[in-house]
Structure formats: C-alpha cells, structure tokens
N, C-alpha and C positions, 0 to 999 in steps of 0.2 A: 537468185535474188531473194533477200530476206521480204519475209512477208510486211507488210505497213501494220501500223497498232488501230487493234479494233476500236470501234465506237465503244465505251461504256457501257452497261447495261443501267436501267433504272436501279434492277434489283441488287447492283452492286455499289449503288449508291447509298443505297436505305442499308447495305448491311454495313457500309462506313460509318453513316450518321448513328446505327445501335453500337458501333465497337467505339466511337466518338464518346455517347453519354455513358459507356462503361467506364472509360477513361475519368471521367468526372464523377460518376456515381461514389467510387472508392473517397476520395478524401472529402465530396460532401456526407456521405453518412461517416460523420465522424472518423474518418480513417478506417472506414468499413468495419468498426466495431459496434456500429449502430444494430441491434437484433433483425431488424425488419432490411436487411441488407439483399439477403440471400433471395428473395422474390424475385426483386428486381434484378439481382445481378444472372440467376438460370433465365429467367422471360428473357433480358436481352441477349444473352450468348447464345439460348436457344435461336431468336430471330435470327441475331447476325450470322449461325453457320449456314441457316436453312435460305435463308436471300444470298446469300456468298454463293450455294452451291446453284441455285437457279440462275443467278446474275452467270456463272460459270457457262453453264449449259445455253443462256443466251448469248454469251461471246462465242461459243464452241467451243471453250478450253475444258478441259479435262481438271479435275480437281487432284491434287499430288497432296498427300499426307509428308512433310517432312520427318527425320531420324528426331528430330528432338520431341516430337509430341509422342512418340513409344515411352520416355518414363511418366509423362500424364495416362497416356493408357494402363500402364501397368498400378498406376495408382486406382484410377475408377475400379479396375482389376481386384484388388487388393481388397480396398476400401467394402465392396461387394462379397467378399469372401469372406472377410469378418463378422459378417450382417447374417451368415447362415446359419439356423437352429443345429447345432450337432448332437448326438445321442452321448452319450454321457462316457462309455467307450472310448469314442475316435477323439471329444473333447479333453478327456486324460489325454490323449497321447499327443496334439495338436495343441494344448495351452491348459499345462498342469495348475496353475494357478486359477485359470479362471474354473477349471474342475471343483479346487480345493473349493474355492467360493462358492460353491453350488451345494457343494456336498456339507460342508463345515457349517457354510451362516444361512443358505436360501432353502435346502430339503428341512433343518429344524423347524423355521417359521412354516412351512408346508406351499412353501413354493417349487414343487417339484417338476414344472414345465424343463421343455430344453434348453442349451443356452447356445448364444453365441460364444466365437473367439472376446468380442468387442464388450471391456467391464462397464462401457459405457452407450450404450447402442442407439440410443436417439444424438446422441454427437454424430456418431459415426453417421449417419444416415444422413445429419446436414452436412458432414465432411465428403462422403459420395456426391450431393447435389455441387456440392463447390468444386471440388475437380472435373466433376464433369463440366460443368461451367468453364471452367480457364483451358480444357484439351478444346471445348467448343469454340472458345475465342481465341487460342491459338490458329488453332486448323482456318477459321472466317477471317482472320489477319492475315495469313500466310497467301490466302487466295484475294483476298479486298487488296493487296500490297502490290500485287501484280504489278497494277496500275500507277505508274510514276508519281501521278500526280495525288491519288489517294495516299499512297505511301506516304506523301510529305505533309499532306492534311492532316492525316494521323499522329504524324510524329506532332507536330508543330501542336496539336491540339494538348500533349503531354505537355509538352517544353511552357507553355501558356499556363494550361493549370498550374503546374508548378509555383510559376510564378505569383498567379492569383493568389494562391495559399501561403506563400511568402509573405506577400502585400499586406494580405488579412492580418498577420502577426504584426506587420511593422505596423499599421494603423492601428489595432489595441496599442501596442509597445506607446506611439507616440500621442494618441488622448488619454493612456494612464488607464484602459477597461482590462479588467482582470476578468471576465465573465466576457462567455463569446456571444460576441454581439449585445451582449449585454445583458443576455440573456439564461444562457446556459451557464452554470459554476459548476467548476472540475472539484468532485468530491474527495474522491482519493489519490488526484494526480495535483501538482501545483506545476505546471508547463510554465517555463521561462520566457517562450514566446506563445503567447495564446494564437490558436489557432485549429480548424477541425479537430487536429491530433490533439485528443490528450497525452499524447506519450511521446516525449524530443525526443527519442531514438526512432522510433517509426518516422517522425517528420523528418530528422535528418537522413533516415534513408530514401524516403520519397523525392526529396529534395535533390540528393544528390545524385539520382538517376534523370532526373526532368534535368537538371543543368548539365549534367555531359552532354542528353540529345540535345542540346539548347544547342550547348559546343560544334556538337558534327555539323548540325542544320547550320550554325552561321557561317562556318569552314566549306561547306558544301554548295552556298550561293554565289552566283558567279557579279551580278551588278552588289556593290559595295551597299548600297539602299535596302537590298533588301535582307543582308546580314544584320544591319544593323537591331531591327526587332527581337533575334531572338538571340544575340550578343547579350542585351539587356536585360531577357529572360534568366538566360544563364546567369549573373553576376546577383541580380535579384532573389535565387533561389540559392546560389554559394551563402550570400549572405544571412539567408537564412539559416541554413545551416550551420553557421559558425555562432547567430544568433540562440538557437536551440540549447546551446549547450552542452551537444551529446558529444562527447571526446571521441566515441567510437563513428559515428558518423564524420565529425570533424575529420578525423585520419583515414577512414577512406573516401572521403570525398578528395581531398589530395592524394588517392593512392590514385584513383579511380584517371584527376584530368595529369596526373604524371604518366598512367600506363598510354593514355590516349597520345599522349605527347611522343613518347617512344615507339609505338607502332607508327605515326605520321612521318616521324623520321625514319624509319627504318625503313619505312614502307618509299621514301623517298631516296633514302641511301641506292635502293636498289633498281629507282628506273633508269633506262637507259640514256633517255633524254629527260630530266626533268624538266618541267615548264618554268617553275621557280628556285630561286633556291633552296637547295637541301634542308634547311631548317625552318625555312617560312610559315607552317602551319604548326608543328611542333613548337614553334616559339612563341606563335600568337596563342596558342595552347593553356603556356607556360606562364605570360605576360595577364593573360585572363585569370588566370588561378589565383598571381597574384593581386588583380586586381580584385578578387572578390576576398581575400584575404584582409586586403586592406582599409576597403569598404567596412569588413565584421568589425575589422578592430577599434577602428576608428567611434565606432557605431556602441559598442560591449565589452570595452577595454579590459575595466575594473574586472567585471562578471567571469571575461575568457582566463585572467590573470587570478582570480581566486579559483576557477575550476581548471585551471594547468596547476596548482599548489597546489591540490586535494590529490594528486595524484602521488603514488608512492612508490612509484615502479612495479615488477613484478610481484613482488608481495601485496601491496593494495592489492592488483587485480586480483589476486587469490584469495584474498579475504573477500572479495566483493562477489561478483557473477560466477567466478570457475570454483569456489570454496563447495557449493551443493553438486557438483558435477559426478566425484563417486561414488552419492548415494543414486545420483541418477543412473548412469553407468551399470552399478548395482540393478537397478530396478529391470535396466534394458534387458539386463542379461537373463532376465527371469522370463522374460517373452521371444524366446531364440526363432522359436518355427512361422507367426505369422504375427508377432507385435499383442501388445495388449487394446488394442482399437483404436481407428486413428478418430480422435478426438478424446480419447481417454485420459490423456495423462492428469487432468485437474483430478479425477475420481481417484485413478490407481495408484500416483505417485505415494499417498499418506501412509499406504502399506509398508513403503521400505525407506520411509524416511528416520532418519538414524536419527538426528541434531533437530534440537528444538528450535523452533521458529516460529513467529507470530504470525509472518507473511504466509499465503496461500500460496503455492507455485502452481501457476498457471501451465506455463509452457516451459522448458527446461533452458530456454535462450541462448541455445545452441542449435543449429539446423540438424548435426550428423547427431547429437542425442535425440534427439526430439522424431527425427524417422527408426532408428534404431528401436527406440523404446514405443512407438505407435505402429510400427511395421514391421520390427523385427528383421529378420537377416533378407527375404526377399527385399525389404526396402532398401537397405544399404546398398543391394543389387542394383536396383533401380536408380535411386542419388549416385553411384558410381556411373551407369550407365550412362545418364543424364550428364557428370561431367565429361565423358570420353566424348559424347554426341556435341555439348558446346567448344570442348578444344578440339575437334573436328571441324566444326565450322569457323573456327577462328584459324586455321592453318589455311584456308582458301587465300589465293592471290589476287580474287576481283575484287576486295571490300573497298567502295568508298571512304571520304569520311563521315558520315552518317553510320555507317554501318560500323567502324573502328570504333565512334563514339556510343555507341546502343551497347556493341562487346565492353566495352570498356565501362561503363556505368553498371551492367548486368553484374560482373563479375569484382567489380567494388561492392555491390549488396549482396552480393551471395557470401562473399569474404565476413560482409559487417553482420551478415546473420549466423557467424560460427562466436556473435555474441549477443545476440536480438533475433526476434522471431518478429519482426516486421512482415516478412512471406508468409505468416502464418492469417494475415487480415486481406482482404480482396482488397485493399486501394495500391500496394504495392506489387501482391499476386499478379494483378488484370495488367498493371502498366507493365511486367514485364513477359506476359504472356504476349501482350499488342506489340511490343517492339521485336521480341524476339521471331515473332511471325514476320513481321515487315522485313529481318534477316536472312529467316529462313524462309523464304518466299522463291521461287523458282525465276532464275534467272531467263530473262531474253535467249541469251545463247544454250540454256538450258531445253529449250521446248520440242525443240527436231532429238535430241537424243532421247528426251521424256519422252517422244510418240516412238522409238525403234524399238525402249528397252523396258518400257514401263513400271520404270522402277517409281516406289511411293503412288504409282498414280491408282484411281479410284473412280470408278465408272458411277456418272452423276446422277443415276437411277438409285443404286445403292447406297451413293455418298448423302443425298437429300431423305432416304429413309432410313437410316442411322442418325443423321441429325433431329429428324422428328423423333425416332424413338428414344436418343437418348434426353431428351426435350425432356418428353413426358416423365423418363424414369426421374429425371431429377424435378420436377415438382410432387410426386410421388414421394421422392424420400424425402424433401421437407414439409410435408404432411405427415411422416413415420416421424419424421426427426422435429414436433414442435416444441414436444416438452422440453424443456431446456430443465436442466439441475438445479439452477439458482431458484426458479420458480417452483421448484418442488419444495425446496428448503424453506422459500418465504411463505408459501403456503402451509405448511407444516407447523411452523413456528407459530404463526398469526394463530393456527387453531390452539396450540398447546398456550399461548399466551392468553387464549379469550377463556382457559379451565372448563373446559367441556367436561364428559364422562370418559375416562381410560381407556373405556373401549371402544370406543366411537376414535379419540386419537390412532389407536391402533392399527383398527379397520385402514383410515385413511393412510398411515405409516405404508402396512402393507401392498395397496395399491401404487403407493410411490417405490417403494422401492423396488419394486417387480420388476419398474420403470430404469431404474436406477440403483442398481445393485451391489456397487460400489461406495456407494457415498456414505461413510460415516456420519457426517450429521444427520440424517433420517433417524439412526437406529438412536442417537443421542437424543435426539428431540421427542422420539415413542418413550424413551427410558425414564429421560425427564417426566415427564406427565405418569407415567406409571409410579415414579417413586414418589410424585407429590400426593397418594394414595395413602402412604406409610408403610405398615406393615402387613398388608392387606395388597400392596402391589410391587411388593417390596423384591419378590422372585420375579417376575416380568419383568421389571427393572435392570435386573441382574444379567437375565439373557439379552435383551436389547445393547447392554452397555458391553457385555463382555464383545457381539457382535462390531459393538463402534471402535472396542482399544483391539480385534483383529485386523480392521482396516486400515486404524490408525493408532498407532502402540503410545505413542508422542503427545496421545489429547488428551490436556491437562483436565476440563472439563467434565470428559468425561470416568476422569480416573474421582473427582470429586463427586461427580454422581453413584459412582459405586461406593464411594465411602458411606456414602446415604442411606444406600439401600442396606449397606452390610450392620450399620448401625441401630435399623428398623427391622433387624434379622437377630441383634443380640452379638453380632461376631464384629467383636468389638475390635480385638488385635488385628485383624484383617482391613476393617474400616480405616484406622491410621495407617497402615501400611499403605492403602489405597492415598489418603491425605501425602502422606510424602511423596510417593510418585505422582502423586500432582504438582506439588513443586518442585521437583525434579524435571518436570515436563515444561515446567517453565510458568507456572502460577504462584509467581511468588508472595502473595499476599495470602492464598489459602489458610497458611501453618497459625499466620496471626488473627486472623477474622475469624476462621470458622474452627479451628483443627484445636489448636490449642485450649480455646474456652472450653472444648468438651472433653480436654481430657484429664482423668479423673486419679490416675497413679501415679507410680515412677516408671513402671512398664511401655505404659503407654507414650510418658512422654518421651524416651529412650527412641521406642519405634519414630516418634515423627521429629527427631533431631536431624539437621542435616550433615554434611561432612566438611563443612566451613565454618569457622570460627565464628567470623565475622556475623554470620546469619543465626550462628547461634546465640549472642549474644543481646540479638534483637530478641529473639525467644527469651533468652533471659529477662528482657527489659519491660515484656508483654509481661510474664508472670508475677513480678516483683511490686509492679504498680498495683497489682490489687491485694490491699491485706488479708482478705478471707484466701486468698492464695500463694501467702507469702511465702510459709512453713513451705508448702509442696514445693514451691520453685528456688528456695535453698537447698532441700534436699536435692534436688535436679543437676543442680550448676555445682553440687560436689561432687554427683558424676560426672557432668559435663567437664571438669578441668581433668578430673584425671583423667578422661576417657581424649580430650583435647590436648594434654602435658606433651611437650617437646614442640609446640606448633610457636613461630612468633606471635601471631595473633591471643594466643592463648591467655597474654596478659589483659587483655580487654574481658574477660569471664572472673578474672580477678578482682577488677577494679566492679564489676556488678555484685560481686560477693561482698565487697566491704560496704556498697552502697545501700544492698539488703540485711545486712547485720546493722545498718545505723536507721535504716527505715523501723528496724524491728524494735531499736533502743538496746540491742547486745552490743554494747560497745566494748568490750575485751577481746570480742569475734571480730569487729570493727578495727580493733586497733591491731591485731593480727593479720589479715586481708591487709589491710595499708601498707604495714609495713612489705608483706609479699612485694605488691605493686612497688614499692618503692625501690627493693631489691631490683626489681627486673627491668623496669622503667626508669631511673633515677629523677632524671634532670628535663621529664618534660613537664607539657601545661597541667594535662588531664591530674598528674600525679601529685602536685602542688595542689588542684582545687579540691582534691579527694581528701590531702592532710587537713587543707582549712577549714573543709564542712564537718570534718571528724573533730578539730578543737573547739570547733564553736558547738557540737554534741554534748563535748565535756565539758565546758562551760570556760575556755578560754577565748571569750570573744574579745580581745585585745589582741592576743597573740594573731587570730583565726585573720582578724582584721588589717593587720601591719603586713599579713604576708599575702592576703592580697592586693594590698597597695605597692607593696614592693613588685610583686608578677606584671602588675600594669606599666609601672618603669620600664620593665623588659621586655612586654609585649602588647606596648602600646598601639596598636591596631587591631590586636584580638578582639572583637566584638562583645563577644557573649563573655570574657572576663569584666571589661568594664559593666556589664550589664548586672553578674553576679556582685562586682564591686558597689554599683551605687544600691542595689537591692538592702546589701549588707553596711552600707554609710548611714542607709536612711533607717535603719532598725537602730543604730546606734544615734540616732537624733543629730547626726551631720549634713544637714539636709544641704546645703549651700556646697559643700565638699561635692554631695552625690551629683548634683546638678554638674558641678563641675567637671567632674568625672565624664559625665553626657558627652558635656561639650568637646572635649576631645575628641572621643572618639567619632562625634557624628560626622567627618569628613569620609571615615573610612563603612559608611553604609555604603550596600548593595543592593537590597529588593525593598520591597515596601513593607514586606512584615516588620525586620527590622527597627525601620524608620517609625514603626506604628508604638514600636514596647519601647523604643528611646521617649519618647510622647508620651506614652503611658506612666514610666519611672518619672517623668517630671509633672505630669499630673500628681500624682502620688506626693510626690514633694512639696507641690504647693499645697496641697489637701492638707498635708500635714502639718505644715506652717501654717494654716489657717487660711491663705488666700487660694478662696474656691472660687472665685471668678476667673484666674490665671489659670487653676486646673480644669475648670469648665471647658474655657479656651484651647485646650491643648485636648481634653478627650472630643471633642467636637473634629477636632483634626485627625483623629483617632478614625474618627466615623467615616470620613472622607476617603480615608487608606485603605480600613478596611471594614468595611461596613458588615454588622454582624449582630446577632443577639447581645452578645455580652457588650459589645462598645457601645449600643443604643442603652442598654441597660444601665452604663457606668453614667454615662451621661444624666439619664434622669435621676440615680439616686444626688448629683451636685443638683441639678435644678431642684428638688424637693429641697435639697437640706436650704438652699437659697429661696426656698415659699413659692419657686415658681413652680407652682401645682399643676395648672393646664399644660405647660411645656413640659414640665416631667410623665404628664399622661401621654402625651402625642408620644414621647421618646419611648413610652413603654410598649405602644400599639406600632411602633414601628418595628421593636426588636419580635414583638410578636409574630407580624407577616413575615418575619425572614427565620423564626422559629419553624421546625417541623411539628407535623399535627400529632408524633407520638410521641414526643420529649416530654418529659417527667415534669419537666419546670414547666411548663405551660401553665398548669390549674392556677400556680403560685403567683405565677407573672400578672394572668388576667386579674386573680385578686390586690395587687398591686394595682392596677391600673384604676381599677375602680374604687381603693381606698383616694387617690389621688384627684379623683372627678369629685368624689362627694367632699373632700377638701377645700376643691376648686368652688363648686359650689355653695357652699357652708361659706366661704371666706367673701365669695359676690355679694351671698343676702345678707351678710352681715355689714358690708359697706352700701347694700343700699336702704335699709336699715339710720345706718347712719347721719345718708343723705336725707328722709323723710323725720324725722326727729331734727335734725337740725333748726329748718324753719320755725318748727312747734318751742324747744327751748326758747328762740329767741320772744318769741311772743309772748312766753309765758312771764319775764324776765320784768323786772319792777322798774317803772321808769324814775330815770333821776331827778331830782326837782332843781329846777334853775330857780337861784339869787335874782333878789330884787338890784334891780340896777340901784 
C-alpha cells in the first residue's frame, strides 16, 4: 500500500513564498536589468534552497538533485575557473589572448600582477553569484514542487504575472503614457508597448512562456470555473505579445502553443482509452492561439501590418541580427580552452570586431554564440549537455498537461534566444529555472526506486551545507564583482571632463583598468587628458591610445586622438593618416571639421582623401568655399579627378572644378570644366545650372536667364531651381515674375527650411519694390520657422528702416540670446542694438519736447481783435 502525502512543512512553505517573489522579482526590476537586482535575487534563492532542504528533512524526504541542474553546475564550475589568478605560463597556454593582453597593454603600464582567463573579471564574478543563484532556485523548485498543490501555486503565480505585465502595457497603451507609470522614460529603448521591459524581445519572450503555463494550468483543471482564470491569463499575455511587436517572439509564441497542441494530440493518439476525444485539448490549444491572435490584431492592426512589411525575408535577417555573427564566431574561436569570461563579451568583443558600427554589442543575440565565446568549447559541452538532459525529460510518458505546456514554452524561448539573449537577464532566467524544477521534480511513483537506488539523491545534512555555502560564496562574489564597467567609464570621464592634472587622470585610469582590463574607453579617456597637455603629453597620449585602437582597431575617436597627439609630435603624414582611418571607422565628419582645415599641402591632402567619389567631392566643396584656400583645393581636385577618372561619380569632381574656376573669375578654366561636365552629363539639371551661372559670369544675363526659365518648364517641382530662378528674376528687376515663380512651386515644399527661403525670396521682393511692411510680414514668418540670429537680425534691419527703433532693438537682443558667446559678430550686433536704443530714445525726448512747447506757442501767440458789432 502506497504511503498517504505528508503534512507540509512550514519550511517548505517559506521556501515557495521566496521562489513566489523571485518569480516577480525578474520583471519588477525592470526585466532584471535593473543593477541592484542580483541582492535580492542570491538572498532569496539562497533562502529558498536552504528552507527547501530543512522543510525536506522535516517531511523525511531526501532531497534529489535532478540531470538538468548538472549544466547549471557545470556553469558555477566554469564561471569559478575563470576567476583564478594564473602565472603567466599556464595563462599562454589556457587563453593566448588574454596572455597577449597582459603582456602587450598591462606589464608596459606596470601592471604586472597575475591574471585571470576572464578579460572582464568583476562581470564574471556577478555572472558566478547569478548561476549560482538559478542552480539554487532550480534544486528549491525541484523539491518545493513535490507538493501538488505548491507546484500549481508556483506555476499559476507565473501565468499571473505575466498577465499583470501585460495589463501594465495595455493600460499605458490605452491612457496614451509613454513613460512607465509616468514616471520612468526609456532613454535608448522606444518599447511599442510600455512596460517593465525596456526591450519587446525580452517581453515577448516572457510573455510567451507565462501564456503557454497559463495554457497547461487551464487544460489541467478539471471544474470548468476554475480554468477559466488562467484561460484569460493566457490570451492577456498572447496579446501582449503580438502587441510588442517582436516578430521573433510573435513566431515562436505560435511555435511554442502549436508544439503544445501536437504533443496533446499525440499524447492522446496514444491512450488506450481516451477519456475524450482525440483532439479535444490540442484543439482548445489551437482555438486559443487563435484567439489571442485575434484579440492582437484586432487591438495593433496598422502597427503588426507595417512590422510584417519591414520584413524582407532571409536577406533582411541577414542584414539585421545574423550580419555581426562571423565576426562573433571569429572572436569565439579565439577563446577555444576556457571562453574569454563569462560576462566578457561587452569588454572583449571590440578586439575582433571587423565592421564599423555605432551600436555597443552587448550580447551577441544568440544563445550557442554567446556561451561559445564566454565559455568556450567546455561550454558548448555543457549547452549540449543541457539539451540531451531536456530531450530526456521530454521523452517521459507521465507528462501532464502542465508539464507538455512548461516543455513546450521552455523550448519556444530557447529556440527565440538563437536570436535574443532574453536568458541572459534573471526575469526570464528564474521563470524558467521555477518551471523546469516543478518538471523536473521527482515523481510519486519515483520515490521507492529513489530510496533502492539513490540515484540524484543528496543526504539533507550535506544538501543544507552546500546550500549555506554556496549562499555565502555568491554574496561574496557580488562584493568582488561591484564595480560594474559603465561606472568606471562614467567616472573616468566626469574626471577628464572637470580638466584636472594629467597625472592625477592617470593615476585614477590605472586603478580602473587593473579593474577592467579590457575596456578601451579607459585607455581613450587617459589618452584624451594626456593630449589636452599638447606637446608636453603628447607621448603618454600615444601609448594610452595605441593601447585603446589594440582593443578596439574600429574606434574612430580614438584614431582622432592619435591624430592629435601625432600633430603636437610634428609627425604630420602620420597624424592624417590617423584622420582618415577615423573616417574609415565611421567618423564621418572628422575629414571636414577638424582634418581638412589643418591641412597645409597637396600631400597631405592626398593622404586624407577617401576612396569615394561622392565623399570626395564634399572635401572638394569644404576647400573651395574658403578663398585663402582656393588655389590649394584646385590643385587638389586636379589630382583628385585623375586619381578618380573612369569612376561614374567622377563627373560630380568635374562640375566642382568649373564652380572653382568661376569662384576664382578664370573663366576659360570655367568654360572648359563646363564643357567636360556637359560632355559626360548632357541633359541633366546640375549641368544646365552650371552653363547658366557660367553665362551670367560672362555677362550673358538674358541668355543665363531664358534658360533657366525654360529648365523650370521642365522641371517644374524642382525646388531649389525655382529658388535659383526667382534669386535671378529679382536681380534682373522682375520682381512680380520672381514672386510668381514662388508661387508655383510652393505646393511642392517639404521641410521648413524650405518654406522659410520661399518667405525670405519674397521678402526680398517686396523690399525691393519698396513695400517693407509686406516684407516685414513675411521675415516675421521667417522667425517663426526658423528662429535664428540672422532671421531676428533681418527683421530689425525692416523695423529700423520703418523708424520702429524700440522693435528693431528687441529684434536685435533677441538674435543676440540665440547668438553663441564666441561668434565674431557679437561686438557688431550689441553695437547695433545700442545705436537703436539711443535712437529710440533721441526720438521719445524729442516728441516730448514737443508736447511741453506746445502749450507755450499757444500762449505766446497774439490774440485776434474782434469787430465792433
């Protein structure tokens, strides 16, 4: 006779209620990307294994370690081996790379202590406290699950949250709060449905594991009443899901209750009596999926219907998430024996990243890269292992449906993280740590073979001093592991930005990076403050920076900081050379802001040319607008075409050549270039407005004129032709023409600049005609579009010439506060402003003036003599 079910223990009550608020813990700290996460999330998985194992010992049961918690061991495992000082030897041979780092950037600076495997070793040490954490709240799940009725507490407390988190999004969604709660705004996330998560791929996979348990738990209750609650769960959390907008979640959230559906059925195909029919749960399965489908759509028609377009098949996805995958790949391969640390990849990846990119990669958003390249070929071990042990337990023939539904959501977010690292934050980690415990939890009929053969089992003396010590080791390593990177960086910076002494930045560099030995922005941030020294920190500089493009070959910044230093060194060829692989690296403003103004040859400019036309063209455009630098940037762009000749683009270097021979007044240079362009271009616009500005040079302003009246016939929407046309009506005193010219084209504006120099040409027009009230009116509109120095400026010079002195002062002191405090025209402006006040006032005392003489004349004034009647 089977034995009857023990009473409870208290203690395995308290460790359901801590595995309960780890459950909720995860997506109230922001989807467990909140910093201050990991306290709370060791403190409770610490309680919950060490009351699991006491509550055990007061039922009498034996505690059983399930086969699935071996790849969480072998991670704590792992995770600890990386964390070990090694001598410099065994480190060459166990992680050549983190050697090289030692030897190449850490023994020059004279950090010659030992290192670990791990390039990032306070991550690692909060990535120890976190596995230990999820093997702890597996193992307390696995034994809290025992208990039928805990086990459906548990689940149901998931399927709930879920839902709440749902809720939250649809309630911003429908009062219109983009800020959660009203409180928090998502900096560099914009979430479609506000909610804990900043990131719809994480929500959607949170989502979509809470709604399958939602699924088993309502499939699983026998009175129809009590399904119904977490029926509702589920559809609530579908919904969200489809609300999020993550296509990858979207699709396996239907991978996910379609797999559920085929196991129900199959699982029914094969009883020998079934109780219902064959399809009845697989179908309500089915009927739900579509209902939450149709709920989304219903709900995010537009939104789901523009992000189903955005899709481009296998190519988009190549271009998008899988496009960085073989430099990752690459990088993994460079960490074969023990991974480069697990939490490394943010520090290590910069080293082997090939392709320029603005974005940081975090995580590599793939599950089998991301252990690969953190763990290396044991971890692969382990992730393998881990799948053999869950299709193990999904070949069992006693699953419920609860338990089909937990497999079946698990193995939809494992799938959806081979393109999201949602696993990689504890609010998804811990939920699928609690369910797969509650699966792998030791069955009823299991317990007489568990006392013959004692296989997994773990005697509760040892099991509850393992639980304490691993307790302890994981608030220990988040103590080792506080300093976080970011924080090193912000502090770092904050000092280099308040301009301290060089050496004082240094000092404090050096103490961070001891910390953090990976991180190129350290060595950028010391290098920085060394070269704002000049020539006097100008070698410090040098070594700091060559340190930062080791780490990271690709950082444009700091290829611009060695241009600095190389400049305050005299090694000038070197410094543009540095300039170009800055924008090579993806700084594409460098060549024009800082690179070009300083350079002083044809040599020079040669080196910081790029290999595209088009970009050389703007370099032509930068040099040619200043005349002290006219000569040298003609010289330049007659290497540049033959050095460009055969390219199509090439004719755009042409047409900059005829427009710097007419800036210059060589017009036979001018009228040769023209002709070029005309040769190669014939019959477009560019090439038309090049011959008209060259005849109006020569002094064919009839000709220059007719033929761009005839161009606007042709391409009467062309904007900026009518613009150059009324420019050119109203020079020729057509003023009524150029207005009219306006009028056309003003249906086909697009921004507000535009709109603002359409405004402006017909200001001008009426100015010109004499009527400054009608131009006032129109620059005033001006001001409104685009508010600026010069519009406030244009404005007062009509109110002056109109005597209104006090309004042309305000308009001047207006373009002043939106003036900067080092612009030239400043001194000019303020004395403007204050010719205009003493005007203003000169013209008051003299009307009141005025008014005090008045009375006086009259009195002074001879009276008439009146006739005798």
């Amino acid at each position: 006779m089977a034995p009857g079910p023990l009473r409870v223990s208290r203690y395995t009550v308290l460790a359901e209620a801590a595995l309960a608020a780890l459950v909720v813990l995860g997506p109230a700290a922001l989807g467990g990307a909140a910093p201050w996460v990991s306290w709370p999330l060791c403190v409770l998985s610490g309680a919950a294994a060490v009351l699991a194992f006491v509550g055990a010992r007061r039922q009498r049961e034996t505690p059983r370690v399930p086969l699935l918690a071996a790849p969480l061991v072998g991670g704590v495992v792992l995770c600890a081996l990386q964390l070990v000082p090694l001598p410099p030897g065994v480190l060459k041979y166990v992680s050549p790379e983190a050697f090289a780092l030692r030897e190449d950037v850490l023994v020059p600076l004279g950090l010659e202590g030992l290192r670990p495997v791990s390039l990032d070793p306070s991550a690692t040490w909060r990535e120890l406290a976190k596995h230990a954490a999820y093997l702890l709240t597996f193992v307390a799940a696995a034994q809290v699950c025992r208990a039928r009725a805990s086990r459906q507490r548990l689940l149901a407390v998931l399927a709930f949250t879920g839902a709440a988190v749902a809720l939250v999004g649809l309630g911003h969604a429908l009062f219109g709060v983009e800020t959660l709660f009203g409180l928090r705004a998502y900096v560099h996330a914009r979430p479609p449905l506000v909610t804990p998560f900043g990131n719809p791929n994480h929500l959607a996979g949170f989502l979509g594991l809470c709604a399958t348990v939602a699924v088993g738990l309502a499939l699983s209750k026998q009175p129809r009443s009590r399904a119904w609650p977490f029926a509702m769960a589920a559809l609530v959390s579908g919904v969200g899901v489809l609300l999020s907008l993550s296509r990858a979640g979207i699709v396996f959230l239907v991978f996910g209750q379609v797999l559920l559906a085929a196991w129900l059925l199959k699982q029914r195909r094969e009883a020998r009596t079934p109780a219902r029919p064959a399809w009845g749960r697989g179908a309500a399965v089915l009927l739900g999926l579509l209902a939450m489908v149709s709920v989304g759509v219903s709900l995010a028609a537009d939104q789901l219907w523009a992000e189903a377009r955005s899709v481009d098949g296998v190519e988009a996805l190549g271009r998008g998430k899988m496009e960085p995958w073989p430099m990752m790949a690459r990088a993994a391969s460079a960490f074969p024996v023990l991974g480069m640390g697990r939490g490394a990849f943010e520090a290590a990846f910069p080293r082997y990243q090939t392709e320029p990119n603005p974005n940081t990669f975090t995580h590599p958003e793939n599950g089998v890269l991301q252990v690969a390249a953190e763990w290396g070929v044991p971890g692969l071990l382990l992730l393998g292992l881990g799948v053999w042990a869950f299709v193990r337990r999904v070949r069992r023939e006693d699953h419920g449906p609860v338990e089909l539904a937990v497999l079946s959501g698990v193995a939809a977010l494992g799938l959806h993280n081979l393109f999201d690292f949602s696993l990689e934050l504890p609010a998804c980690a811990v939920a699928v740590a609690v369910v797969l415990g509650a699966v792998a939890r030791p069955r009823d009929a299991e317990r007489g073979v568990a006392r013959r053969t004692r296989m997994g089992a773990v005697p509760t003396g040892p099991a509850l001093a393992l639980a304490a010590a691993l307790t302890a080791v994981m608030l220990l390593a988040l103590v080792s592991g506080r300093r976080r990177m970011a924080d090193a960086e912000a502090l770092l910076a904050e000092r280099v930005t308040a301009h301290p002494a060089s050496a004082e930045v240094r000092a404090l560099g050096l103490q961070l990076i001891d910390v953090h030995p990976a991180d190129y922005l350290l060595y950028r941030l010391v290098a920085m403050a060394s070269v704002a020294d000049g020539a006097t920190g100008a070698r410090d500089a040098l070594t700091f920076v060559n340190h930062a493009l080791y780490l990271r070959p690709l950082d444009a910044p700091s290829h611009r900081v060695a241009a600095r230093a190389l400049l305050h060194l005299g090694r000038r060829a070197q410094a543009f050379l540095e300039y170009r692989l800055a924008h090579d690296a993806g700084d594409t403003r460098v060549l024009l802001t800082e690179a070009v103004p300083l350079a002083r040859t044809l040599e020079e400019l040669e080196t910081l040319t790029p290999e595209s036309p088009g970009q050389a063209s703007e370099l032509a455009g930068a040099l040619l607008a200043e005349p002290a630098r006219r000569a040298l940037g003609l010289t330049w762009l007659a290497w540049a075409r033959e050095h460009f000749e055969g390219r199509p683009e090439a004719t755009a270097l042409w047409v900059r050549e005829a427009r710097g021979q007419l800036a210059q007044g060589n017009l036979p240079a001018a009228e040769a270039a023209c002709a070029e362009v005309e040769r190669r271009a014939p019959d477009v616009l560019p090439t038309h407005l090049l011959r008209a500005d060259l005849w109006r040079a020569q002094g064919k302003q009839a000709e220059a004129l007719q033929s761009l009246e005839s161009l606007a016939k042709r391409f009467p929407q062309d904007v900026e032709l009518a613009f150059t046309l009324s420019t050119r009506q109203q020079e020729a005193g057509l003023l009524r023409r150029s207005r009219d010219t306006l009028a056309v084209v003003a249906p086909y504006l697009t921004d507000t600049r535009q709109r603002a120099r359409l405004l402006s040409l017909e200001a001008d027009s009426f100015e010109r005609e004499g009527l400054l009230a009608r131009a006032l009116e129109q620059r005033r509109s001006v001001v409104g579009l685009l508010p600026g120095p010069e519009s406030h400026f244009a404005v007062a010079r009509l109110q002056e010439l109109l005597s209104r002195y006090d309004a042309a002062a305000r308009s001047v002191h207006e373009g002043l506060r939106l003036m900067g405090q080092g612009d030239t025209r400043r001194a000019e402006a303020e004395a403007w402003a204050a010719r205009l006040e003493e005007r203003e006032r000169a013209l008051v005392d003299a009307r009141q003036r005025d008014l005090l003489e008045a009375p006086k004349a009259q009195a002074d004034a001879p009276e008439s003599s009146m006739g005798a009647p």
